[in-house]
C-alpha positions as CSV (number, residue, x, y, z in Angstrom):
1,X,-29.0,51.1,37.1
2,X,-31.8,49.0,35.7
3,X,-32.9,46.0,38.1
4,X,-35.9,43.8,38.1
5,X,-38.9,45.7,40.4
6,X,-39.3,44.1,43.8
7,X,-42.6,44.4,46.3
8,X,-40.7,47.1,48.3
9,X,-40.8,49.3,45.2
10,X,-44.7,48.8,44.7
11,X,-45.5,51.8,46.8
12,X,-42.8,54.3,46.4
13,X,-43.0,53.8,42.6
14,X,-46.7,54.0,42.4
15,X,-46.5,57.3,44.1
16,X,-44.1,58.8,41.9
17,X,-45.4,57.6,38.8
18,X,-49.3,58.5,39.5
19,X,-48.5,61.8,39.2
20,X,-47.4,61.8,35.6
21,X,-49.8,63.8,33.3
22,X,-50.3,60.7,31.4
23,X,-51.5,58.3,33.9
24,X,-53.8,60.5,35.3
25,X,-55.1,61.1,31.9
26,X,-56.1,57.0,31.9
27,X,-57.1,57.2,35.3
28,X,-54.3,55.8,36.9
29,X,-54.3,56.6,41.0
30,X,-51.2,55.3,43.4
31,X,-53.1,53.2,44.8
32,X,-54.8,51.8,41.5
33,X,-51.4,51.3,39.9
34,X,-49.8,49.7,42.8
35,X,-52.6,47.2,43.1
36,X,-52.2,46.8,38.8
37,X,-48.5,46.9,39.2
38,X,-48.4,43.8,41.6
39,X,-50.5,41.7,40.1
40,X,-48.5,41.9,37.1
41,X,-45.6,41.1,39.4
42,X,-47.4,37.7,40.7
43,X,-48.1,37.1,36.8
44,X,-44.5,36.8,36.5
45,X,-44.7,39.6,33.9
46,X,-41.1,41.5,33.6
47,X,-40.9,44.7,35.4
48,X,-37.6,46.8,35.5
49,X,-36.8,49.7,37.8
50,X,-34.8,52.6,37.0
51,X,-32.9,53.3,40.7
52,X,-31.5,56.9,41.0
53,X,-29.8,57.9,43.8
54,X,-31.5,54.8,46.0
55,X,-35.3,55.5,45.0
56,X,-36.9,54.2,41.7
57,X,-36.9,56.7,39.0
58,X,-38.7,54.3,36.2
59,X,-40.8,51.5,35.3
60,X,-40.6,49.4,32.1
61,X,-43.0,46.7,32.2
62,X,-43.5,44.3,29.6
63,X,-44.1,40.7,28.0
64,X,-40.8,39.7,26.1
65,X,-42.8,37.2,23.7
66,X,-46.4,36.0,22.5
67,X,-47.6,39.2,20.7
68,X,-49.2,38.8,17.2
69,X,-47.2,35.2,17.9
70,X,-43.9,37.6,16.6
71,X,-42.3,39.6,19.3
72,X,-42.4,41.4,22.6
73,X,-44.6,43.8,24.0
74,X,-43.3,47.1,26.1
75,X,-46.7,47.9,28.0
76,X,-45.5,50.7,29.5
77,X,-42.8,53.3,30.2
78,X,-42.7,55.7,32.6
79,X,-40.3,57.9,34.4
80,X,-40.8,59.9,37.2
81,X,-40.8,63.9,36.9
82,X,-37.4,64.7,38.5
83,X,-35.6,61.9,36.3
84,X,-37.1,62.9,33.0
85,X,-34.8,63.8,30.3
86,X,-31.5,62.4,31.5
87,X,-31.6,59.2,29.7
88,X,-33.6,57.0,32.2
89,X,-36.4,55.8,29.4
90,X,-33.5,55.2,27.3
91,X,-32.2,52.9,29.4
92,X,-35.4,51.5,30.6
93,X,-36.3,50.7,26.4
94,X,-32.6,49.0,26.1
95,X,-33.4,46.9,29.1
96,X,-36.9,46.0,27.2
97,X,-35.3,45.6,24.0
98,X,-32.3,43.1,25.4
99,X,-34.5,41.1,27.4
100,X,-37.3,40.4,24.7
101,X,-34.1,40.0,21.4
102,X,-33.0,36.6,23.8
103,X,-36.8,35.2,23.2
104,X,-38.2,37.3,20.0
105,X,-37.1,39.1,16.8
106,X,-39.8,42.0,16.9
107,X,-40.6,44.3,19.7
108,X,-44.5,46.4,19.8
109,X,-46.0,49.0,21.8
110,X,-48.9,51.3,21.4
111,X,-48.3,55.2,21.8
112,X,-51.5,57.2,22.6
113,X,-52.1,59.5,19.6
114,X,-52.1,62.9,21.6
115,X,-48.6,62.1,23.5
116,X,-45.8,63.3,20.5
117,X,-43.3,63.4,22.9
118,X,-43.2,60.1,23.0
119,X,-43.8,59.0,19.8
120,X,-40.5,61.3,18.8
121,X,-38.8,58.8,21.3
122,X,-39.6,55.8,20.1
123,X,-39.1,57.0,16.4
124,X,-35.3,58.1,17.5
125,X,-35.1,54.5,19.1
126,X,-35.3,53.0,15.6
127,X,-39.7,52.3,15.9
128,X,-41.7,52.5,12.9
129,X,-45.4,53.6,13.0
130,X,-47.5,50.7,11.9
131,X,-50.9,51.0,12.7
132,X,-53.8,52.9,14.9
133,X,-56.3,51.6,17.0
134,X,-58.9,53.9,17.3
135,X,-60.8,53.8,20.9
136,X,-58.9,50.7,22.3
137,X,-58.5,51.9,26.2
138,X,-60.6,55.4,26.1
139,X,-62.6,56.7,23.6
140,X,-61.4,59.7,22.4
141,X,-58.3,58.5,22.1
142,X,-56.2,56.3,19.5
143,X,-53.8,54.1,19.9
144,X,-50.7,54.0,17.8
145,X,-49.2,50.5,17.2
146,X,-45.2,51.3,16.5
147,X,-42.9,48.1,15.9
148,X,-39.4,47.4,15.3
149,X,-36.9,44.3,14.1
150,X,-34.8,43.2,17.0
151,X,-32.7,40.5,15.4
C-alpha cells in the first residue's frame, strides 16, 4: 500500500532507510534524514510511504511540477533492505508517476553514476538517459539526469 508519509513515520523510516549503502555514501544519518525528511513535509513537498506488514518499507519523495518549467521531479527513492526486490520501488515510481501526469507531462530524476542498479530500474520503467552533471552533490561523483514523457 502506498500512502502519503505522516510525522509518526519520520523516525521509524529514517532508521530504516539510513542504513542503505547509498545514503551513507551521501552522508545521510537517521537523525539527519529525519530532520531533512520533515522539513520537506512542512514544505508541503509530496512524500509517499511504502507500508509492509504495518511498518514503512519506502519513501518516494518528490515535486510533481516546476522542473526545467516541464515536469516533475522524483528526488528520491528508497526502500528499505528487507523490502528490496519485491516490487516496493515499483510501486513507489507508479505512485510518483500518477501523481505528477495529473499536473505535468514529463517526469526527471538524477541517478548517481556509480549506482547501475538503479539506473537498470529506471531504464526498465520507460526513463531515458539525458544528461550528466558532473560534481552536483559530491565531487567524485556525477549525476545522471534521466527523463521520461508522462502524457
Amino acid at each position: 500500500m502506498i500512502r502519503p508519509l505522516t510525522p509518526a513515520d519520520l523516525a521509524p523510516l529514517a532508521r530504516a532507510l539510513a542504513g542503505l549503502p547509498l545514503l551513507a555514501r551521501y552522508g545521510s544519518t537517521a537523525a539527519r534524514l529525519e530532520a531533512t525528511l520533515a522539513s520537506a513535509l512542512a514544505r508541503g513537498e509530496r512524500l509517499r510511504v511504502a507500508e509492509g506488514d504495518g511498518t514503512p518499507a519506502g519513501l518516494a519523495w518528490f515535486l510533481p511540477a516546476g522542473t526545467l518549467a516541464l515536469g516533475g521531479y522524483l528526488r528520491l527513492i528508497a526502500v528499505v533492505a528487507g523490502a528490496q526486490g519485491r516490487g516496493t520501488g515499483a510501486a513507489l515510481l507508479a505512485a510518483f508517476e500518477e501523481e505528477t501526469a495529473r499536473e505535468s507531462a514529463h517526469a526527471f530524476l538524477l541517478v548517481s553514476d556509480f549506482n547501475a542498479d538503479a539506473q537498470r530500474f529506471y531504464v526498465r520503467h520507460g526513463y531515458q538517459r539525458v544528461g550528466e552533471l558532473p560534481g552536483l552533490v559530491l565531487p567524485e561523483v556525477g549525476e545522471l539526469l534521466y527523463w521520461k514523457r508522462l502524457r
